[in-house]
C-alpha positions as MATLAB code, in Angstrom:
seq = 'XXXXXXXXXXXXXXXXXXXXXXXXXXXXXXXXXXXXXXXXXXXXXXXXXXXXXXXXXXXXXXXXXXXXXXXXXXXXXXXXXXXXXXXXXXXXXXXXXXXXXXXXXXXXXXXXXXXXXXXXXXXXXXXXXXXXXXXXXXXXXXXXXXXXXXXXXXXXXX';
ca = [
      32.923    3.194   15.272;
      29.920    5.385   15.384;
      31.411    7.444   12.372;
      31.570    4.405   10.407;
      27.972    2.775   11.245;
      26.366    6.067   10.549;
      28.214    6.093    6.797;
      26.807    2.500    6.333;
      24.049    3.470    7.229;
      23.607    6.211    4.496;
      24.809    4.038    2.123;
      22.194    1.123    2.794;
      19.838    3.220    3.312;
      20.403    5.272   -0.597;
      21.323    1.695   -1.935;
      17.723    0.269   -0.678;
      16.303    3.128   -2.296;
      18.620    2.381   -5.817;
      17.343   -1.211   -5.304;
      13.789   -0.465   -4.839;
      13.089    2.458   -7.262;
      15.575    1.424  -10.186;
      14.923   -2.244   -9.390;
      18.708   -2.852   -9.657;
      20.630   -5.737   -8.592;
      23.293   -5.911   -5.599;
      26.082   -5.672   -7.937;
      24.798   -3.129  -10.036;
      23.632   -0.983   -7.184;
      27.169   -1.282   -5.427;
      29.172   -0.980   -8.742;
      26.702    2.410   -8.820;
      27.324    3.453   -5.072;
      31.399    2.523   -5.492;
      30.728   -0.303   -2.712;
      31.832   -3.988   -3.219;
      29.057   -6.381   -4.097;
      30.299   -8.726   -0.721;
      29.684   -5.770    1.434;
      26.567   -4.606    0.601;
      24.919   -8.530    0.661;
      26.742   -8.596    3.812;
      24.838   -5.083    5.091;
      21.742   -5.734    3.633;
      21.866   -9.577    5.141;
      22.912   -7.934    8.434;
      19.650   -5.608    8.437;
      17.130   -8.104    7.430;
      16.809   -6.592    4.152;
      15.639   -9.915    1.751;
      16.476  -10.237   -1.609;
      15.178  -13.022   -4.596;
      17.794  -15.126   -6.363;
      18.629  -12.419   -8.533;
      20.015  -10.199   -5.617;
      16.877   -7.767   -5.823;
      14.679   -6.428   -2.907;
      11.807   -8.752   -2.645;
       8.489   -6.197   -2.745;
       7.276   -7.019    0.912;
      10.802   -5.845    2.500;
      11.061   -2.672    1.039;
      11.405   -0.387    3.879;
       7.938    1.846    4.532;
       5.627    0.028    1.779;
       3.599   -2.986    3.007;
       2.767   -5.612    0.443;
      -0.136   -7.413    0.358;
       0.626  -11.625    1.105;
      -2.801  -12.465   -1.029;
      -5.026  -10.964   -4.195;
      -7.284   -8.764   -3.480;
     -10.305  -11.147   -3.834;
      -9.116  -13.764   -2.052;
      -8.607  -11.118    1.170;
     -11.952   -9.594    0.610;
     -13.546  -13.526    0.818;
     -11.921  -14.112    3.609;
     -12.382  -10.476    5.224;
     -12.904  -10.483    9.084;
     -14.821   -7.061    9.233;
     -18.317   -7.625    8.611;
     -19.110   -3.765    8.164;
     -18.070   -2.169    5.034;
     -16.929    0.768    5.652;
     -14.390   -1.666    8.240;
     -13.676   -3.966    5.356;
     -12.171   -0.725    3.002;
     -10.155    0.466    5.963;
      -8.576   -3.108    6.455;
      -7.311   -3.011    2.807;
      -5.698    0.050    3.564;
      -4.191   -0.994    6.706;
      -3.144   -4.187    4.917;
      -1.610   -2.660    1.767;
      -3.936   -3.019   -0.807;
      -5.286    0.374   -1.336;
      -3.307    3.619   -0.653;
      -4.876    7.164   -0.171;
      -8.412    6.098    0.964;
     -10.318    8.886    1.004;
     -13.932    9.590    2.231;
     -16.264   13.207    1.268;
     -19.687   13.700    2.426;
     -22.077   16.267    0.692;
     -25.833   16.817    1.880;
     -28.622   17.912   -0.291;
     -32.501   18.372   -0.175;
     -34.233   20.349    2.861;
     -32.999   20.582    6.578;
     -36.051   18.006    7.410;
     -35.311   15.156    4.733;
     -31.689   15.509    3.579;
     -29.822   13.471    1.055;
     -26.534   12.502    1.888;
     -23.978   12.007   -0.680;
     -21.077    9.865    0.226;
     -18.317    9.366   -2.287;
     -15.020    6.889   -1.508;
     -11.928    6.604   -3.547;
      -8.531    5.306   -2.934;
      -5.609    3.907   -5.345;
      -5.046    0.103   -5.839;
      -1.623   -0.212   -4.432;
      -0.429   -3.211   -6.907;
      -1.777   -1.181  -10.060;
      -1.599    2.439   -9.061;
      -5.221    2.447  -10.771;
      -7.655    5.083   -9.003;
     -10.951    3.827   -7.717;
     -13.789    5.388   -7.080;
     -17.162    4.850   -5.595;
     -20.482    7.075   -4.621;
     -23.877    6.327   -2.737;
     -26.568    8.799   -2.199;
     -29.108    7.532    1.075;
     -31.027    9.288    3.771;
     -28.891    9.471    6.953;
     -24.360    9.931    6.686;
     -24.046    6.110    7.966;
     -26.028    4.144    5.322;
     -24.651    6.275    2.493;
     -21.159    5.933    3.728;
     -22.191    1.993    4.023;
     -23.158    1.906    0.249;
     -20.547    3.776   -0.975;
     -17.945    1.683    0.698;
     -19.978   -1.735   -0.822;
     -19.682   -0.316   -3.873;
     -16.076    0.245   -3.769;
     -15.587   -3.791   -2.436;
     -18.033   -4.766   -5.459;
     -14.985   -3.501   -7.562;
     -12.179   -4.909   -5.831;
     -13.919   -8.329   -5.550;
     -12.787   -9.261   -9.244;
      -9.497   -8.118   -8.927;
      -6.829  -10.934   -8.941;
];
């Protein structure tokens, strides 16, 4: 029985994978993977994998992506986090961005530095890089502005 579960579980798993990257059907992913369309509804059903009326994965159940439930905009109005640099790192953590990424450089003299904080990430929905920079006199301002900046260009997007 083991033997058996653990082959099922191969094939969901590489049919999930057909579904999601191909964006194939049920059928067409069975006919593919030489498994009858009944079966693999019945597995997928069986793991709480949803699919749409066209037998397709449905983007928020793919298996390791999170999809964001609301545009962009509407999650930044009604953002919880009132710093920032908290706000970006929510989007993240709820699937709108991917690969945020923070750098800090420091310029001027020892006694009155200039540090230069630069953000980017990648819209998740798009793949579209973003980017953002803010130069200010101490690591937690700039960091501040550059992550304002970045919101300021999410805002618009739908």
């Amino acid at each position: 029985m083991d033997e058996e579960f653990a082959e099922h579980a191969v094939l969901i798993e590489r049919a999930i994978q057909l579904m999601h990257d191909s964006k194939l059907s049920i059928r067409q992913t069975g006919d593919l993977l030489g498994i009858s369309t009944d079966d693999l509804r019945r597995w997928l059903r069986a793991g709480n994998i949803c699919f749409d009326e066209d037998e397709r994965l449905t983007p928020a159940k793919v298996p390791g992506q999170r999809q964001a439930p609301l545009p962009i905009g509407d999650f930044l109005a009604q953002r919880i986090h009132p710093s920032p640099v908290g706000a970006a790192n929510e989007l993240e953590q709820a699937g709108y961005l991917r690969n945020l990424t923070w750098n800090c450089t420091t310029t001027g003299p020892s006694h009155r530095p200039t540090f230069s904080y630069a953000v980017s990430a990648v819209l998740a929905a798009t793949g579209e890089p973003v980017s953002a920079q803010a130069n200010r006199g101490t690591k937690t301002t700039a960091k501040a502005a550059a992550a304002e900046a970045l919101l300021g260009q999410l805002a618009p997007v739908k």
